[in-house]
N, C-alpha and C positions, 0 to 999 in steps of 0.2 A: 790391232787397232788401238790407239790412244786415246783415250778422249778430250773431247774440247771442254777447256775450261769455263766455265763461267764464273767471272771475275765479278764478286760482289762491289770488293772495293772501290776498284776503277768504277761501277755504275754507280756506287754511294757520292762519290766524287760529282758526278755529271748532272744527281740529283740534287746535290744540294747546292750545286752551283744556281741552278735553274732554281731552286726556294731562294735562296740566298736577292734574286733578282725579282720575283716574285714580292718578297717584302719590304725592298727600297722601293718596288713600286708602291704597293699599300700603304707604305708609310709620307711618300711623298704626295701621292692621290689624296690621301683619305687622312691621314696624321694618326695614324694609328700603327701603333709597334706590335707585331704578337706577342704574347707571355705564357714563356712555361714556368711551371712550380713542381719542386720533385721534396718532395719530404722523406728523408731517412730518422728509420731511427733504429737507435744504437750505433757500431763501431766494426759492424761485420766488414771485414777487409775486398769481398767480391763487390759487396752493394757500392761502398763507398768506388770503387775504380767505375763502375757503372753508370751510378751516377754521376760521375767527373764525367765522363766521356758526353752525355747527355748534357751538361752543363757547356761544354767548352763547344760544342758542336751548334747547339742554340744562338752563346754567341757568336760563332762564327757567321752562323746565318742572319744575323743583325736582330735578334729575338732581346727580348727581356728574359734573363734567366736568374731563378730565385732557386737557391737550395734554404729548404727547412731542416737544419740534423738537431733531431731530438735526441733527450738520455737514453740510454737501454731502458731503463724502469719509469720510461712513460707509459702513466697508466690510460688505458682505454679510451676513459672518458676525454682527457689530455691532447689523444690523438684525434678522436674526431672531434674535436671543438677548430683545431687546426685546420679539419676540410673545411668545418662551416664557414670558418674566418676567408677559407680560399674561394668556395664559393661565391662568397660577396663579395670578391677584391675586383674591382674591374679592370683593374694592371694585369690581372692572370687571365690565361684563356683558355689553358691546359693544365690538368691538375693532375702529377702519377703520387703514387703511395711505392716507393722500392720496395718488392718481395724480394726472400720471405721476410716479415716480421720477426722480432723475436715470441717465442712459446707463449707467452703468456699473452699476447696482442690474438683477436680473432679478426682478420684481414676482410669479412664477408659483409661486417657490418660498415666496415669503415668505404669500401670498393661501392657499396648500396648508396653511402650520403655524398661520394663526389656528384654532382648535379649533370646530367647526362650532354647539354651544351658545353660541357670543359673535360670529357671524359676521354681524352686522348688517347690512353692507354688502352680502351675498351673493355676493362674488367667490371663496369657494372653492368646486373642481370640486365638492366633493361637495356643498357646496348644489345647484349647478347642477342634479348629475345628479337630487339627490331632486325637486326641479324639475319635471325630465324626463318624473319615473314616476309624477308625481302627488301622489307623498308630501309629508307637510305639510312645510315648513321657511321659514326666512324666504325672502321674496321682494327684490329688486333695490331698491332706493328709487325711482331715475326711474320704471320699469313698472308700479311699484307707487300711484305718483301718479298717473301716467295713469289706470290705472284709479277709481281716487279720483274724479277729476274727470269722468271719465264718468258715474260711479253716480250725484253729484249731482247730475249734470245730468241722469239723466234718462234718458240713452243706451241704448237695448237693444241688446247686441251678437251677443246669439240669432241666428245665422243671418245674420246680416248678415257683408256684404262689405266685411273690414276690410286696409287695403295700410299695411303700415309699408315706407318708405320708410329705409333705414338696416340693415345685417345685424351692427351691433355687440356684445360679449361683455356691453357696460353696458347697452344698449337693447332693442336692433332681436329679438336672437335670444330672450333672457328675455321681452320682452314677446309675440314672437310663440307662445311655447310658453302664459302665460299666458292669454291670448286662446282657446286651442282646448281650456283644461282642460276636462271636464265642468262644467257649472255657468256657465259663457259660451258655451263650444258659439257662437266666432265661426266664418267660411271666412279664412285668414290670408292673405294674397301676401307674403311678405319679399322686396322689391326692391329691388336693388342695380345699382352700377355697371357690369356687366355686362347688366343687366333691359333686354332689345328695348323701344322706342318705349316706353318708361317715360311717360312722359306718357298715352298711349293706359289704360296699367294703371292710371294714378292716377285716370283717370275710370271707373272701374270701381268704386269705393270709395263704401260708404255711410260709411266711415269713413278718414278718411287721417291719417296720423299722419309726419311728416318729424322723423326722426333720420338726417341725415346731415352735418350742420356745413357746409354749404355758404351765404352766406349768399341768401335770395331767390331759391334753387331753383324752387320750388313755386307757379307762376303760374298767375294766373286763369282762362288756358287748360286747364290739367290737373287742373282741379275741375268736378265735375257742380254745376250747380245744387241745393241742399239737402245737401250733404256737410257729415258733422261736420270738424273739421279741427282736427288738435294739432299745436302746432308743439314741437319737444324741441328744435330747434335753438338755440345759442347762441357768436353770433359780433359779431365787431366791425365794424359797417357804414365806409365810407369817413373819415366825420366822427368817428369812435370811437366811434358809442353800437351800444350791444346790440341786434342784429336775431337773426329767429329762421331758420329755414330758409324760410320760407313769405313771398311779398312779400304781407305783410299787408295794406294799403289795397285790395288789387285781387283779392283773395281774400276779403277779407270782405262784400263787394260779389255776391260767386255763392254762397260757403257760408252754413249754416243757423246754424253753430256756429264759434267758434273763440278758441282760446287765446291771447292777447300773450306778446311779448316785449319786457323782461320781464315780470312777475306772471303767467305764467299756471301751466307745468310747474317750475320752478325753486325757487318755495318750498315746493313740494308732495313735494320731493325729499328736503329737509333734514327735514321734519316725519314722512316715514317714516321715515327713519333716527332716529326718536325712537319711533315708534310701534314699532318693530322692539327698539330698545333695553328699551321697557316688557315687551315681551313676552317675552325674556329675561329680566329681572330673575324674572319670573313664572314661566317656562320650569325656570329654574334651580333653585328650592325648591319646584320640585311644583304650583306654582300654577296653576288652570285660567284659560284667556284670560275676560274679563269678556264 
């Protein structure tokens, strides 16, 4: 058995088609453009390709897109004067901060003062907590893709036995709270590096999902035959090309389903952070989601 692909790409394609059409109508309706705003700072060479991509994807979607690149030795205080100033901009509607920071920036306080109506990205607590309780807010982008690419495809997570593999602030924890709202009603296992015979648990999994940046953790061993399987991983194999967490040739040979690396969760990531940004601009003047 081969498995079927799930082709993030091509879905990133079909979604941002459909935002993309979404915002000429808002903007033709209502005269209102959405705005993202991505603030780097320093020269780190991953952030800066990340944020381009974020950038040129925005406009593609007919957004306003603003990059802020700060110096490496922007101090603290520096940087969040820059959220406050984004806070108040009424051109912006979405506000991300590029992780990581550099060592001397502490990201918790800065993630605190984005203001929760432009909080795209979802890294502040009090997204997390309305998260928590149910309450509507924006969702993570990665979690938020995943889910995407499940719906497409078809996936029921009713009741099924879903093991994310990864217990991250970006990932593992938001998507495991996702996954058990009312209205998926999955069973969740978040396991982690401490997780007994972790293997044993992965084959437990109608659905396995590896967020843990290890590269080719996830071997064909610790898959049931018929398992969905999302890899979120992204890491740099021996020869420098991008593998995912999951050794894909020998995993997609026992699962039913599964995602590459890359195209599969990675473009799916940036096009919520679009989808997130529309719904703000709408959020913002009253507008109901379409």
């Amino acid at each position: 058995m081969t498995a079927r692909v799930l082709d993030g790409k091509a879905l990133a394609t079909e979604v941002r088609a459909r935002i993309a059409t979404d915002v000429a109508a808002l903007t033709e309706e209502h005269g209102v453009v959405p705005g993202l705003a991505a603030v780097l700072v320093g020269e780190d060479p991953a952030s800066q390709v990340y944020v381009g991509m974020k950038h040129r994807a925005s406009e593609a979607a007919g957004m306003v897109s603003r990059q802020i690149v700060l110096p490496d030795d922007t101090a603290q205080e520096g940087l969040e004067r820059v959220v406050r100033d984004l806070n108040e901009d009424e051109e912006i509607d979405g506000i991300l901060v590029q992780l990581p920071l550099p060592d001397h920036l502490d990201p918790r306080p800065v993630q605190e003062l984005i203001t929760p109506d432009k909080d795209v990205d979802a890294l502040n607590p009090y997204t997390a907590g309305r998260l928590a309780v149910g309450d509507p807010t924006f969702l993570s982008c990665t979690p938020y893709g995943v889910l995407e690419i499940l719906d497409h495809a078809g996936v029921e997570v009713a009741g099924a036995n879903v093991v994310i593999v990864g217990r991250s602030n970006l990932v593992g924890r938001p998507l495991s709270v996702m996954l058990t709202l009312k209205g998926r009603d999955a069973t969740v296992t978040l396991a982690h590096s401490r997780t007994r015979d972790l293997a044993a648990v992965c084959r437990q999994a109608d659905v396995l999902i590896a967020a843990v940046g290890v590269a080719g953790l996830v071997t064909a061993d610790m898959v049931s035959p018929g398992t969905v399987v999302i890899d979120v991983g992204t890491n740099r194999g021996d020869d420098g090309k991008l593998v995912g967490d999951v050794a894909y040739d020998e995993v997609a040979e026992v699962a039913d389903a599964i995602t590459p690396v890359p195209g599969g969760v990675g473009p799916m990531t940036v096009t919520m952070l679009l989808q997130n940004t529309l719904e703000a601009a709408r959020a913002r003047r009253g507008l109901p989601r379409r």
